[in-house]
C-alpha positions as a Markdown table, in Angstrom:
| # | Residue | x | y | z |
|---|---|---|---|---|
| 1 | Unk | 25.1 | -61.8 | -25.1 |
| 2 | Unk | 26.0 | -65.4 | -23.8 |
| 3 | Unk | 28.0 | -66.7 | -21.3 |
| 4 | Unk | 29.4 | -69.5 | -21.0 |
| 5 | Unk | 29.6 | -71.1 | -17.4 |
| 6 | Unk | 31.4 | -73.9 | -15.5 |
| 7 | Unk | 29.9 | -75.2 | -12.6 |
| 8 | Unk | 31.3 | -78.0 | -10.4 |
| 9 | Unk | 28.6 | -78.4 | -8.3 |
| 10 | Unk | 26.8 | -82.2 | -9.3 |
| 11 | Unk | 23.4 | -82.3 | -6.8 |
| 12 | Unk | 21.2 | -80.5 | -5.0 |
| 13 | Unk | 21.7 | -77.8 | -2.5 |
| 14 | Unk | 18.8 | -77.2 | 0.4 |
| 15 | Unk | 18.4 | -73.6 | 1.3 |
| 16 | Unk | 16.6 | -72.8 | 5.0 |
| 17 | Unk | 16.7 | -70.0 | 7.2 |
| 18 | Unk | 20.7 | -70.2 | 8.3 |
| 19 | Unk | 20.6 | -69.1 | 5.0 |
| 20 | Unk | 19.1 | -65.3 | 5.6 |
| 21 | Unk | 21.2 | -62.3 | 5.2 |
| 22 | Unk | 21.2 | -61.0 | 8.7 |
| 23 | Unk | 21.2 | -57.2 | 7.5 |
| 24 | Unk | 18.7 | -57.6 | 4.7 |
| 25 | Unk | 16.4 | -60.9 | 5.5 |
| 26 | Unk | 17.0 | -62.4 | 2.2 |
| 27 | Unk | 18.6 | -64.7 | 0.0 |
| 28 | Unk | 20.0 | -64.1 | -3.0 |
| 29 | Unk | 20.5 | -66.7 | -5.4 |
| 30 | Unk | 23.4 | -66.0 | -8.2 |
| 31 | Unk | 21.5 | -66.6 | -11.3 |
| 32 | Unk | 24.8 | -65.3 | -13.5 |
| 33 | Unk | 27.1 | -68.7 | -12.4 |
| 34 | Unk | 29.9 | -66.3 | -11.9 |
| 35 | Unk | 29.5 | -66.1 | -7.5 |
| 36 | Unk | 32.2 | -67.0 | -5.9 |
| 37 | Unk | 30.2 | -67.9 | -3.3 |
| 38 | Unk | 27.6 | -69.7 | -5.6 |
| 39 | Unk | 24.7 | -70.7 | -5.7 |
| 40 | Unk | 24.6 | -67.2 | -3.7 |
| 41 | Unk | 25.2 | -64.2 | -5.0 |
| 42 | Unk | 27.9 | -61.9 | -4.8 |
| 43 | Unk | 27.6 | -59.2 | -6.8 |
| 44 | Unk | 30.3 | -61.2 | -9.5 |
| 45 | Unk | 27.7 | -60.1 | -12.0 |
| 46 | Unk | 28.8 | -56.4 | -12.0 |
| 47 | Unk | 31.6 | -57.6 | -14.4 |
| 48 | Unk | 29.1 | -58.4 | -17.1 |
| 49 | Unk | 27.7 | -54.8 | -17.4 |
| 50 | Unk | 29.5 | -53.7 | -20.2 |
| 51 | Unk | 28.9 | -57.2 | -22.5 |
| 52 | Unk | 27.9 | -56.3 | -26.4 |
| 53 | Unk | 25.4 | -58.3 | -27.4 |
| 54 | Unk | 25.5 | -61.1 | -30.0 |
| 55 | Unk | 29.4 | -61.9 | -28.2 |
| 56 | Unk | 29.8 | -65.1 | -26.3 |
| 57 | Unk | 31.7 | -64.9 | -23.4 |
| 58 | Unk | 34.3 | -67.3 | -20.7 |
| 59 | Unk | 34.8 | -65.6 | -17.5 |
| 60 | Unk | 37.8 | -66.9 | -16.3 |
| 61 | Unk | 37.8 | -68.1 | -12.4 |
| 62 | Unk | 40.2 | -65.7 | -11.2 |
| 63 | Unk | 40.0 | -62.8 | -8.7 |
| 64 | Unk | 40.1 | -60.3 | -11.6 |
| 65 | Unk | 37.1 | -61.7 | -13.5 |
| 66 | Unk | 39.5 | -62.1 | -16.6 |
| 67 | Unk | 36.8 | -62.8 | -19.6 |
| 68 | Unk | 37.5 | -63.6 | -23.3 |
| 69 | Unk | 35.4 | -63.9 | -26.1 |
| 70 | Unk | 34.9 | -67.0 | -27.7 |
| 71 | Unk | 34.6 | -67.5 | -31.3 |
| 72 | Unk | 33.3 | -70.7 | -31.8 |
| 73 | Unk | 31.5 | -73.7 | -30.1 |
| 74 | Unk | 32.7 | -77.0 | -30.8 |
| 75 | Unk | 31.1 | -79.6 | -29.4 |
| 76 | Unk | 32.7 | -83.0 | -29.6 |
């Protein structure tokens, strides 16, 4: 499985304790790049559960989690 990701973001983001979930006194950090609340998670990565492996993959930023497959790579 591969996915392929866009992010926007272009620095650094500092995480401190404003941070903490109040009800479970963590942070989690969306490792997935599909949070709509990124660079937290948000569970986004449920979608992926049913990925075959050896497909690459372009989640589409929508509020259905559209994907396709992609073919082919092309880099330019």
């Amino acid at each position: 499985m591969a996915r392929e990701v866009t992010h926007t973001a272009r620095g650094p983001l500092k995480i401190d304790e404003s941070d903490l979930d109040d009800e479970k006194g963590d942070v989690a950090i969306c490792l997935c790049g599909l949070s709509r609340e990124y660079p937290f998670c948000d569970g986004s990565h449920r979608v992926t559960e049913d990925e075959e492996a050896g497909v690459r993959y372009k989640y589409e930023d929508d509020p259905d989690g559209e994907r396709r497959v992609i073919e082919d790579v092309v880099l330019k």
